[in-house]
N, C-alpha and C positions, 0 to 999 in steps of 0.2 A: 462141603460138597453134598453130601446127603440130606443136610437139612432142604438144600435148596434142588435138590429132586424129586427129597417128597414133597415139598412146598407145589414142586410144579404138577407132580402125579396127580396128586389130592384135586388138587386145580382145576387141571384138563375134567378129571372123570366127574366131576361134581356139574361142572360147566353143561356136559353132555349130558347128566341124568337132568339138569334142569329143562333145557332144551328140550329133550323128550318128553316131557310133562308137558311144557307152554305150549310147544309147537310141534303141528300134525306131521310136522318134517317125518320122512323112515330114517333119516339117517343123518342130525343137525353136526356135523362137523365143522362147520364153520364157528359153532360155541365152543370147542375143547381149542381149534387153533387159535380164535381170538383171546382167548384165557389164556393160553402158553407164551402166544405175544406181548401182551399188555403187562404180564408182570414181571415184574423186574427185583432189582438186587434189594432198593429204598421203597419207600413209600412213595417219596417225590416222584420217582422215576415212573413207578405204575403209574400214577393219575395223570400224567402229562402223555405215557402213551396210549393211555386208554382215550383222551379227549385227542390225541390225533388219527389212530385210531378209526375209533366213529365218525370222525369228522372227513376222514377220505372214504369211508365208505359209504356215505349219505350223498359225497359230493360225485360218489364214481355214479350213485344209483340215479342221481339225477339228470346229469349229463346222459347214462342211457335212456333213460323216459323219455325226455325230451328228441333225441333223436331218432329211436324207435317209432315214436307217435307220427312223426314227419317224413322221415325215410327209411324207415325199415336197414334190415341189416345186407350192406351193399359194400363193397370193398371201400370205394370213394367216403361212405359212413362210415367204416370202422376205424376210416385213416383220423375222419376228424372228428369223434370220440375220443380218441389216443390225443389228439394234437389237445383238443378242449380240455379235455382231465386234466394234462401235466398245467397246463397256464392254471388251472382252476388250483390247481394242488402246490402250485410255488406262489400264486396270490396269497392264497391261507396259509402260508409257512410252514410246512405240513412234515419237515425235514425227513428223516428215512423213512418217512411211511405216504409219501409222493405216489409210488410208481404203485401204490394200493389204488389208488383213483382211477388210472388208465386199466387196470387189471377188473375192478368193481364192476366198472363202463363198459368193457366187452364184453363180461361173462353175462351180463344183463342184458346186455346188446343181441348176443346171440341167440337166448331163448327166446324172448320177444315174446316174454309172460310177465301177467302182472303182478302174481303174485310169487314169483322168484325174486322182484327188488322187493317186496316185502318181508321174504322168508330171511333173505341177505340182512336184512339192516335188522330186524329182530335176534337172527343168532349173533348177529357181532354185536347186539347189545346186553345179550345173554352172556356173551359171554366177558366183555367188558366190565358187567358187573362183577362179575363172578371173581375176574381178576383186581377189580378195586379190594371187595372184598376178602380176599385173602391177602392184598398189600395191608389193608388196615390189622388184620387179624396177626400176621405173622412176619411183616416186615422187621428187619433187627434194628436193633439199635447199634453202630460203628465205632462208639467214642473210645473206648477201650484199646483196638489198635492202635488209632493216631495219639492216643496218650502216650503207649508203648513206645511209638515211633520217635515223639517229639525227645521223651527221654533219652530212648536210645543215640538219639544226634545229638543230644547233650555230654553222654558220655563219650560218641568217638572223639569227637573236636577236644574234649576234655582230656582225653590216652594219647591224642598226639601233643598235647602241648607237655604232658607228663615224660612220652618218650624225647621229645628236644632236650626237656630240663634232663632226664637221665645222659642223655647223650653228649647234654655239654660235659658231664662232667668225667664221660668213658671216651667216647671219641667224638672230637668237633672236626672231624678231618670232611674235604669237602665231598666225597661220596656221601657219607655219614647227612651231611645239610641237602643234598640232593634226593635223597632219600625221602627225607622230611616232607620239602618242597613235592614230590611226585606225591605223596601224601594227601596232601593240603589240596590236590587239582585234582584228586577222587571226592573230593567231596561234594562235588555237583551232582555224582550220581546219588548219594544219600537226599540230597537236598530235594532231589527230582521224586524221590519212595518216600519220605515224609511226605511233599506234597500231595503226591496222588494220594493214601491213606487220608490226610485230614482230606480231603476233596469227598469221598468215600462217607467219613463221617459227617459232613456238612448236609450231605445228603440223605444221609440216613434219620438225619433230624427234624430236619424241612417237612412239615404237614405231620408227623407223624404222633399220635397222641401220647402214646408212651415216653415220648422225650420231651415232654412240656416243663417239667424242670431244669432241662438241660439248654433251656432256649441260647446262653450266652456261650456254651462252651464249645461252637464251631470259631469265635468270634474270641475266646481266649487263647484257645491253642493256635492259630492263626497270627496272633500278632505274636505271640511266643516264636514261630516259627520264621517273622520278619527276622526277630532282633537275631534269632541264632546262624539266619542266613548271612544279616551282617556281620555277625563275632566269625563267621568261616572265613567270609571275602578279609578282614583282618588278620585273623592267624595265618591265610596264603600270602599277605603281606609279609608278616612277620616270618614265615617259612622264607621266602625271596631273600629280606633284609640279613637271614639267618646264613641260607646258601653265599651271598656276596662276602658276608662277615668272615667265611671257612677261607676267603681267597684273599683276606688285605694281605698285601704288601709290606707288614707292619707289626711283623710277628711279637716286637716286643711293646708296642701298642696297648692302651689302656684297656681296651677289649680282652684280652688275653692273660689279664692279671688277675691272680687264685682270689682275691675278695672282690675283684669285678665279677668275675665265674658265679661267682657264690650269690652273690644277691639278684643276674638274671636269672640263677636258676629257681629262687627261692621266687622268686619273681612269679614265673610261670608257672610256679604247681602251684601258688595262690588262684593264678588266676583261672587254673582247672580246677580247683576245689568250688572256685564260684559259678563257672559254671554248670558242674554238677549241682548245685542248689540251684540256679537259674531254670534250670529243666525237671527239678521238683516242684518250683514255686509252679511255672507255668502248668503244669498236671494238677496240683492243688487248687489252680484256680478253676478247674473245671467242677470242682466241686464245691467253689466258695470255703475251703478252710487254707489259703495260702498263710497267716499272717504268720502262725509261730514260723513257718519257715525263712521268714522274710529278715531276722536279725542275723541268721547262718551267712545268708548273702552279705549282705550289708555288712559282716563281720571277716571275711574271706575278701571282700573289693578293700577296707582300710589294710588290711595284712598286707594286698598288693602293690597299693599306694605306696604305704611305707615301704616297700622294699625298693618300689622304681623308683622313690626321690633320694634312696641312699644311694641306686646305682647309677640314678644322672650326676649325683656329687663325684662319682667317682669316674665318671666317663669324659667331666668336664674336660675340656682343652681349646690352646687356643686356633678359633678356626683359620688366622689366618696364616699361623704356621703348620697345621695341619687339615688342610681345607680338604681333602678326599676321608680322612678319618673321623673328621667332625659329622658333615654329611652323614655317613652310614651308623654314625649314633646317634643322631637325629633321627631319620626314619625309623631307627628300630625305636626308638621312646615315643614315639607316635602312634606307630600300632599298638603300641601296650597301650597310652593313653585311650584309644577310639575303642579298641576292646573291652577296658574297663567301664568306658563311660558305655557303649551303649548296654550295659548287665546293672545299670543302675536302679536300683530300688524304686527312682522317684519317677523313673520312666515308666516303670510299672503300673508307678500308682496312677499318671496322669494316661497312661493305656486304657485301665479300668473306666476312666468317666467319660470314654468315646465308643465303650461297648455296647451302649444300648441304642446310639444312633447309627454305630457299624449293622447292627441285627439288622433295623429296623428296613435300610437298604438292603440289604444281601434278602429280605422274604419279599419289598417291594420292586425293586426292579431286575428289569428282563437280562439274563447272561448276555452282555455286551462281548463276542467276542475282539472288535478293536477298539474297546472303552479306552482313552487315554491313561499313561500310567498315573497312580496318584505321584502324592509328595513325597511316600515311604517307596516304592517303586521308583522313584528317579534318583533318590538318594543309594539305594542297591545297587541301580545300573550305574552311575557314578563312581561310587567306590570299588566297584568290579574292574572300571577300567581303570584304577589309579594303583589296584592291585597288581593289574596285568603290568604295569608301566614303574611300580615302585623301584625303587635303585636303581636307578638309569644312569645316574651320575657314578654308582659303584659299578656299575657294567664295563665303564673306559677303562676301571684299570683290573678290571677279576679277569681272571684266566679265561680262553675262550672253553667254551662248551661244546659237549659232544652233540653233534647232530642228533 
């Protein structure tokens, strides 16, 4: 917070003494507000408000000329100045800096000097500059957080899958897996604070010269942050299959047997131990040295492998003399499978060789806000709802739930 006070102080006052130097103005304020407005938190962010910006107040000062020269400033004129600017200023897409056009247009309107829209459109580009200029100079670079962040979501989803495995083996009672479960459905709000941080850092990168080495790493934590979205909507899978599991009907059921126990549980911290190296590899790649970390993963998904194909040997039965038991060890070897697969090494690697066409979009085109989802977005929203819907068939016979 300090940096970005004195960032704007320095700013404002620099703004003004230039101003007072170019221009006879006694008093150019409109160069310190235009400087305080134009700069922003990135780099990106300055230059886009500085070119809209000038662009509303060129478009306000000429909509006043124009009406000035013809009808002077008469209530019926200033109605349609006001009405002219705002079409002129959603023509030019001009977004929160619209209602600068109608403001420009009257205040020029009203003096009915010529050289007030010159003095206007000089300090806002006084001060415009002033504000590019200190985005080039001092705008930060972000990546650091959303590195922080991506990790840190690698480790919760990692603590809760370590708390299940502890807990199958202290209490699997169903508070105990509801627990888990209310767990597993906080994790949309982590997912939502990753995002806006990498969002932050993409932007902190975009135009900015000091992060020309870093061109690919809004575009590596980004897809890092797809797959751990889906490893979440999985474990909320797995939380569900786990809550249903506290409630069989079936107590002495193959689920419940000490080397069935033993191998989900051995199961699961494998498969936190992977993700915790999954949310190293992805931090590593922002710097280009992932590889040595990359046999840890790869070494932590075989540990997990082996452990769920000795726990499906042991969960085997037959479904169709136990058709509600089979079912719910099905779904739960499913989530472990989809978990595993999507932390897989080679998905990584075929990540990497779509980074430099992901970049090359994200600088060339325009923020679509209803851009249709891609194929990694429909596959998210998909498994979201099959999370919400998992054990449906365990639902007829678990115990009802508390409102």
């Amino acid at each position: 917070m300090a940096v970005f006070v004195t960032r704007l102080t320095v700013t404002a006052v620099l703004a003004y003494g230039l101003a007072l130097w170019l221009q006879p103005s006694p008093v150019p304020l409109l160069a310190p507000l235009t400087a305080l407005l134009v700069l922003q938190v990135s780099l990106f962010k300055t230059v886009r408000s500085a070119v809209q910006r000038i662009a509303s107040v060129v478009a306000g000062v000429l909509v006043a000329v124009v009406l000035s020269a013809s009808a002077g400033f008469t209530w019926w004129s200033l109605g349609l100045s006001i009405a002219a600017a705002l079409i002129l200023g959603y023509a030019l897409r001009l977004g929160d800096h619209i209602l600068e056009v109608p403001i420009s247009a009257m205040l020029i309107l009203s003096v009915s000097a010529g050289t007030a829209a010159t003095d206007r459109i000089v300090e806002t580009l006084i001060g415009a500059a002033t504000g590019l200029l200190a985005g080039f100079i001092a705008s930060p670079v972000r990546v650091q957080p959303a590195e922080d962040a991506i990790e840190d979501l690698s480790r919760r989803l990692a603590a809760l899958l370590d708390r299940m495995a502890n807990g199958l083996r202290e209490d699997a009672s169903p508070c105990a897996a509801d627990d888990w479960l209310a767990q597993a459905r906080t994790l949309g709000r982590e997912l939502h604070r990753v995002d806006r941080a990498l969002g932050e850092a993409e932007d902190s990168i975009r135009l900015n010269p000091r992060a020309m080495r870093l061109a690919h790493t809004g575009v590596a934590l980004r897809s890092g942050l797809e797959t751990l979205e889906l490893a979440a909507i999985n474990i909320r899978g797995l939380a569900r299959s786990m809550a249903d599991r506290s409630r069989s009907p079936d107590p002495d059921g193959p689920m419940n047997d000490g080397d069935t126990q033993d191998r989900l549980v051995a199961t699961l911290q494998e498969l936190a131990k992977a993700i915790r190296a999954f949310g190293q590899v992805v931090r590593a790649d922002s710097t280009s040295t992932s590889e040595p970390l990359e046999p840890v993963l790869e070494r932590h998904l075989a540990a997990a492998q082996r452990q769920r194909d000795q726990l499906a040997d042991l969960l085997r039965a037959n479904p169709a003399r136990q058709p509600e038991t089979w079912q719910l060890h099905g779904e739960l070897l499913v989530h472990i499978d989809r978990l595993r697969d999507e932390l897989r090494v080679e998905h990584r690697v075929r990540a990497r060789e779509t980074w430099p066409r992901r970049r090359s979009r994200r600088y060339l085109q325009r923020p679509a806000p209803h851009r249709q989802p891609d194929q990694r977005r429909t596959k998210i929203s998909s498994l979201r709802a099959r999370a919400d819907a998992t054990s449906a068939g365990g639902a007829r016979w678990a115990a009802p739930r508390r409102k």
